[in-house]
C-alpha positions as CSV (number, residue, x, y, z in Angstrom):
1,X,73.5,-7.2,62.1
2,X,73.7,-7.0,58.2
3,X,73.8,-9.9,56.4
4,X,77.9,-10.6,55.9
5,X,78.3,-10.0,59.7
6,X,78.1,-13.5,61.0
7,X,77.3,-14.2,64.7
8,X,80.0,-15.3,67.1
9,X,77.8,-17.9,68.8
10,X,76.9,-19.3,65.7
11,X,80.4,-19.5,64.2
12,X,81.3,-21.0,66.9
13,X,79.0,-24.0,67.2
14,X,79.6,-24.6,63.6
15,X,83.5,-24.8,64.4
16,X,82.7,-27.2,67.3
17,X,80.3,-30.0,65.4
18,X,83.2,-30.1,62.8
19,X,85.8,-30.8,66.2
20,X,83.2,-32.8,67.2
21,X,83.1,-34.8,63.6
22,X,86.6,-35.0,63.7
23,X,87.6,-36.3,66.9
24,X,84.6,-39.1,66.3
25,X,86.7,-39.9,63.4
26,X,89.7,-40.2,65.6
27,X,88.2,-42.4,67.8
28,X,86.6,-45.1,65.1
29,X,90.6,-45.0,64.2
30,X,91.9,-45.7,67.8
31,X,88.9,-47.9,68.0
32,X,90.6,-50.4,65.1
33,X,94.0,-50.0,65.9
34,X,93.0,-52.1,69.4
35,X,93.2,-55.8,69.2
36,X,90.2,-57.8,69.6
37,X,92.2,-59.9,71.8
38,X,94.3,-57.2,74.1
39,X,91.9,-56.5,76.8
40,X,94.7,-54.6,78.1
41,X,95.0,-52.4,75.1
42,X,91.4,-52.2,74.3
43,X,90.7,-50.4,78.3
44,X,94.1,-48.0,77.3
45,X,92.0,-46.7,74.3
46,X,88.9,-46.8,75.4
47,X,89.9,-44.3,78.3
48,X,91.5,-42.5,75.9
49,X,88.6,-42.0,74.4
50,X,86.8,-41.0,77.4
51,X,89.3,-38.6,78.1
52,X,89.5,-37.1,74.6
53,X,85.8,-36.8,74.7
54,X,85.6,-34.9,78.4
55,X,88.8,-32.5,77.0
56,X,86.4,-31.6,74.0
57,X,83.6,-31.2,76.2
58,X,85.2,-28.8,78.8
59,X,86.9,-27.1,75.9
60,X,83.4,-26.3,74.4
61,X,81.5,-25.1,77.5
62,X,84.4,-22.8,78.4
63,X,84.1,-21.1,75.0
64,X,80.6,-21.0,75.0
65,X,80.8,-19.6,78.5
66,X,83.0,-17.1,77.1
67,X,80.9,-16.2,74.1
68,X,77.8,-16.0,75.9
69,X,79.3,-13.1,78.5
70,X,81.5,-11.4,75.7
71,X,77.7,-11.0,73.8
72,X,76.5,-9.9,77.1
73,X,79.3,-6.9,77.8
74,X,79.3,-6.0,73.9
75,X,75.3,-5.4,74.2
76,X,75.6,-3.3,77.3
77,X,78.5,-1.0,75.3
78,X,75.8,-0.9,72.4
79,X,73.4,0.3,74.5
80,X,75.3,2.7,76.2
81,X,76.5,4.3,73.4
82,X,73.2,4.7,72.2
83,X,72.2,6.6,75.4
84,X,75.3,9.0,75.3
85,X,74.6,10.0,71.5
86,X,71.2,10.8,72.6
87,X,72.0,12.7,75.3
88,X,73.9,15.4,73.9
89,X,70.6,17.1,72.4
90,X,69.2,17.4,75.8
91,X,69.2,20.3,78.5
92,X,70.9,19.9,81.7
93,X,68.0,18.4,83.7
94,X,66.5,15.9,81.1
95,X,70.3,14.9,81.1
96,X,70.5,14.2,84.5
97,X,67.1,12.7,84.3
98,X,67.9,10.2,81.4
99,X,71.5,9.3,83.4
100,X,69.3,8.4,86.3
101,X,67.1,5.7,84.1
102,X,70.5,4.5,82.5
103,X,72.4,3.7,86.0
104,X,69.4,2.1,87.1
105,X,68.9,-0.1,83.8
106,X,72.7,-0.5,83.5
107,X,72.2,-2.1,87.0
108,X,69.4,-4.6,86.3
109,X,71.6,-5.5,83.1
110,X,74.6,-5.9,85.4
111,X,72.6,-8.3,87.5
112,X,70.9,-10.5,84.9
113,X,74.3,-10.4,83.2
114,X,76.0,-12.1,86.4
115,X,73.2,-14.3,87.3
116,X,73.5,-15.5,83.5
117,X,77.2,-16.1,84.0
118,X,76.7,-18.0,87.4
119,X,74.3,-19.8,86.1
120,X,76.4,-21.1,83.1
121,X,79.3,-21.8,85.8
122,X,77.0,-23.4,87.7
123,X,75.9,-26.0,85.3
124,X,79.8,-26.6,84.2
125,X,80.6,-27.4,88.0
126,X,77.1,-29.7,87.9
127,X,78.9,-31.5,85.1
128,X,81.9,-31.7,86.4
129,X,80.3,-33.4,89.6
130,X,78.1,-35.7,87.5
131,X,81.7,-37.2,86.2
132,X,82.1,-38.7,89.8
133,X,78.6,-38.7,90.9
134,X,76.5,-42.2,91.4
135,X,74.5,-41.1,88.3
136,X,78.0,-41.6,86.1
137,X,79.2,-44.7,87.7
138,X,76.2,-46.4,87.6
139,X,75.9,-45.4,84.1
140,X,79.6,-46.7,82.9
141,X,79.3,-50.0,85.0
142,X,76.1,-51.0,82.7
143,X,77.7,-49.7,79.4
144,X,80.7,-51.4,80.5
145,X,78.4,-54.7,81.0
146,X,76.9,-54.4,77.8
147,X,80.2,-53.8,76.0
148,X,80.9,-57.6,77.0
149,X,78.1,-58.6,75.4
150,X,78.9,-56.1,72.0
151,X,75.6,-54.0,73.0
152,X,75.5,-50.7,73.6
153,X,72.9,-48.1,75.2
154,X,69.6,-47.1,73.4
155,X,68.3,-43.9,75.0
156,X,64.5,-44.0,75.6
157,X,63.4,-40.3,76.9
158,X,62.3,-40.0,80.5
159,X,58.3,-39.5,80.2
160,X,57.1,-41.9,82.2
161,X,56.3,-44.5,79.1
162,X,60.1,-45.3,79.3
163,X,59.4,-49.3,79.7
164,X,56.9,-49.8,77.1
165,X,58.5,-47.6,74.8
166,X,62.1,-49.6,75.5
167,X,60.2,-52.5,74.9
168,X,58.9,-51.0,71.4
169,X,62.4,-50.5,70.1
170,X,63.4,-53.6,71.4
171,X,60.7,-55.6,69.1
172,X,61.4,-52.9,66.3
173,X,64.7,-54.3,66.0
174,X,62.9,-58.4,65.8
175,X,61.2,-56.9,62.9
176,X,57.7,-56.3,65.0
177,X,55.8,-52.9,65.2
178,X,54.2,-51.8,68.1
179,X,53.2,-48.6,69.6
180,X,53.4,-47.6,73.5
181,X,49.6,-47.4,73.4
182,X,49.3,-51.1,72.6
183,X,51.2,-52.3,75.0
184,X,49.7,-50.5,77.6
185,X,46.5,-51.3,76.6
186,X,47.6,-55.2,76.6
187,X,49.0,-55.0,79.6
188,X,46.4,-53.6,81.5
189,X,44.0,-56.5,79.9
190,X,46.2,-59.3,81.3
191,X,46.3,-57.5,84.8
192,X,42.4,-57.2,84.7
193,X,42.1,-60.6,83.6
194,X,44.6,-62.5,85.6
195,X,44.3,-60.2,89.1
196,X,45.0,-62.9,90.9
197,X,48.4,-63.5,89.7
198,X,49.4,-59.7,89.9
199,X,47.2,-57.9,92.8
200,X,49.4,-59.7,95.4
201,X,52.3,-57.7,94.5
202,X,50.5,-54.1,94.1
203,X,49.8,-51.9,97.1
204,X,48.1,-48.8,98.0
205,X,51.1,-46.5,98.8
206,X,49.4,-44.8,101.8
207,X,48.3,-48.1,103.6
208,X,50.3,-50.5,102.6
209,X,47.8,-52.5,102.6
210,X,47.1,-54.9,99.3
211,X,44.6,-53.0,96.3
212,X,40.8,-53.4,96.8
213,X,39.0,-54.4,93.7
214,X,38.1,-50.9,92.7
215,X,41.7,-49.3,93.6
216,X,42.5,-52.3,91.2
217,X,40.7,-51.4,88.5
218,X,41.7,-47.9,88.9
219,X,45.1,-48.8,88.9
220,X,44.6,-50.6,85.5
221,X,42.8,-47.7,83.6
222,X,45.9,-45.9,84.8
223,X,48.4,-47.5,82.8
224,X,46.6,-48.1,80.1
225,X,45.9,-44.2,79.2
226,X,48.3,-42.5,81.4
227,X,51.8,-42.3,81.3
228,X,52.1,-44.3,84.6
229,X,55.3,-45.7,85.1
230,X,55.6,-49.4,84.7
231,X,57.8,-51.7,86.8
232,X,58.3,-55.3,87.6
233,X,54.3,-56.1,87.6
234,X,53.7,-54.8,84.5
235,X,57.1,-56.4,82.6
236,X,56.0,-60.0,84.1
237,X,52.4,-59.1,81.9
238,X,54.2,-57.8,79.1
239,X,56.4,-61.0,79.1
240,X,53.5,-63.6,79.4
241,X,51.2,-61.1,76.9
242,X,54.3,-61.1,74.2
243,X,55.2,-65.0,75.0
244,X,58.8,-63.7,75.3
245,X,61.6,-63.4,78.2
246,X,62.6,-60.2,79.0
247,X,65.7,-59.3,80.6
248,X,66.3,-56.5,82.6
249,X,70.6,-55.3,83.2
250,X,71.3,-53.2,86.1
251,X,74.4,-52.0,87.3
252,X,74.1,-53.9,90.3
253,X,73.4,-57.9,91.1
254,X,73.1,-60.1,87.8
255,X,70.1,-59.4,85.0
256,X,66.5,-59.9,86.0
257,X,64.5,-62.6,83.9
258,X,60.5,-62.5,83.9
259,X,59.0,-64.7,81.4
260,X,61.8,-67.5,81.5
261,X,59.3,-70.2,80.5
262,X,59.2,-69.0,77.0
263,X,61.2,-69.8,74.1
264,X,61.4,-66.7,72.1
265,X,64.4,-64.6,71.8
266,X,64.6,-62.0,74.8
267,X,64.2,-58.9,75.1
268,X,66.9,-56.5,76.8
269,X,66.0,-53.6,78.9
270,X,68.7,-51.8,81.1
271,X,67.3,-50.5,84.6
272,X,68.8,-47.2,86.4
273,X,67.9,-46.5,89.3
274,X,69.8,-43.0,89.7
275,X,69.7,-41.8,86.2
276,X,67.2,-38.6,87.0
277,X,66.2,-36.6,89.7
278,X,62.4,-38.0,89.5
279,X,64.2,-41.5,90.2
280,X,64.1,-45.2,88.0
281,X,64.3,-45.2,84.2
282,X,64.8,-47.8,81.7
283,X,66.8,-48.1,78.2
284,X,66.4,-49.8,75.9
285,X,70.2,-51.6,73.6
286,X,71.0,-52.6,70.3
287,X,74.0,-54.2,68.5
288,X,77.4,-52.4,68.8
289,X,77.9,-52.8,65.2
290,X,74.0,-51.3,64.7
291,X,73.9,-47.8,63.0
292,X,72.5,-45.0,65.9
């Protein structure tokens, strides 16, 4: 490719982040032509918006889609014509010969080429599913509880530190810095020193049976220097070690409070508990009018 061909793939992503641009300026419009006080007319444009935002969605896999096997087809004529051009030097035998390798590599081409297709057909229907799926509603019934509350979602990645590192942009926004490392480290500390209060609640997953004092202290060292994931235990330390509430939305049943007993402003977590494949997750919020 010289250099003032331009790639299709390319020039086409380009075209759709400006769409992309443009229709999130379309929607901050819609967004201020709703009344505060029309709930009626704030739901009509906010699932507007939802559908504007799935049309531009579908609209950009299907070219994609269309790209990607155009490329495919336009590589396989490339390479074919290559072949031919080559051929016509040849004798009769190393003719047939070279035909023989070229059906057999047109064939493997053939079959990554449809298993690249299906597999980008594949993922569209996945998406399409997901729009219906418990993972979606789960997901709109706690943005749609925030929204009454003028929050909005914080994505924390899925890594297994999802918790602490929630809790870290949560006292980022209060103005406090803190790592994931630290609070781990703290909040293995209070379990160690306070096992009393928290060893009732842990059990050895193959027994049942409540933690020993050694599978205790293993369990300990195991969230302070692994990505372990952290759950109710560990945000009742993290509460009592930061002297704050923390409050935990969920899609269903009201918020969960640990740390009630202290003063301090709380901080917001959102549970899901069908988010990803490998199971719970938490996010963290921030302010609707917050920048991303």
């Amino acid at each position: 490719m010289s250099d003032e061909e331009v790639d299709p793939r390319e020039e086409l992503l380009k075209n759709q982040r400006k769409e992309k641009k443009d229709l999130q300026a379309k929607i901050q419009a819609l967004k201020k032509t709703a009344s505060k006080g029309d709930k009626k007319k704030k739901k009509e444009t906010n699932d507007e918006i939802i559908k504007l935002e799935s049309d531009l969605a579908e609209k950009h896999k299907l070219e994609l889609l269309e790209v990607e096997t155009s490329k495919i087809s336009i590589k396989e004529l490339e390479v074919d014509a290559d072949n031919q051009n080559s051929d016509v030097d040849e004798n009769d035998s190393n003719a047939v010969e070279q035909e023989h390798r070229v059906s057999k590599a047109q064939k493997r081409r053939d079959k990554k080429a449809e298993k690249d297709k299906q597999r980008l057909i594949d993922i569209e229907k996945q998406d399409e599913e997901n729009k219906n799926g418990i993972r979606h509603l789960e997901q709109e019934k706690i943005k749609s509880l925030l929204e009454k509350r003028s929050l909005r979602l914080a994505e924390i990645p899925s890594d297994g530190d999802c918790m602490f590192a929630g809790l870290v942009h949560q006292l980022a926004q209060l103005g406090i810095n803190s790592t994931v490392a630290d609070l781990r480290k703290s909040t293995a500390k209070e379990l160690l020193e306070n096992q009393a209060d928290y060893s009732p609640f842990l059990s050895n997953p193959s027994t049942g049976e409540m933690l020993s004092d050694p599978e205790f202290q293993a369990y300990c060292t195991k969230m302070a220097s692994t990505p372990a994931w952290g759950g109710q235990v560990e945000l009742q330390a993290m509460a009592t070690v930061l002297k704050r509430p923390i409050e935990v939305v969920q899609a269903e049943g009201p918020p969960m409070v640990v740390g009630e007993q202290f003063q301090e402003k709380a901080l917001v977590l959102t549970y899901h508990r069908h988010a990803y494949g490998l199971g719970e997750h938490y996010n963290s919020v921030r302010s609707s009018s917050a920048s991303a």
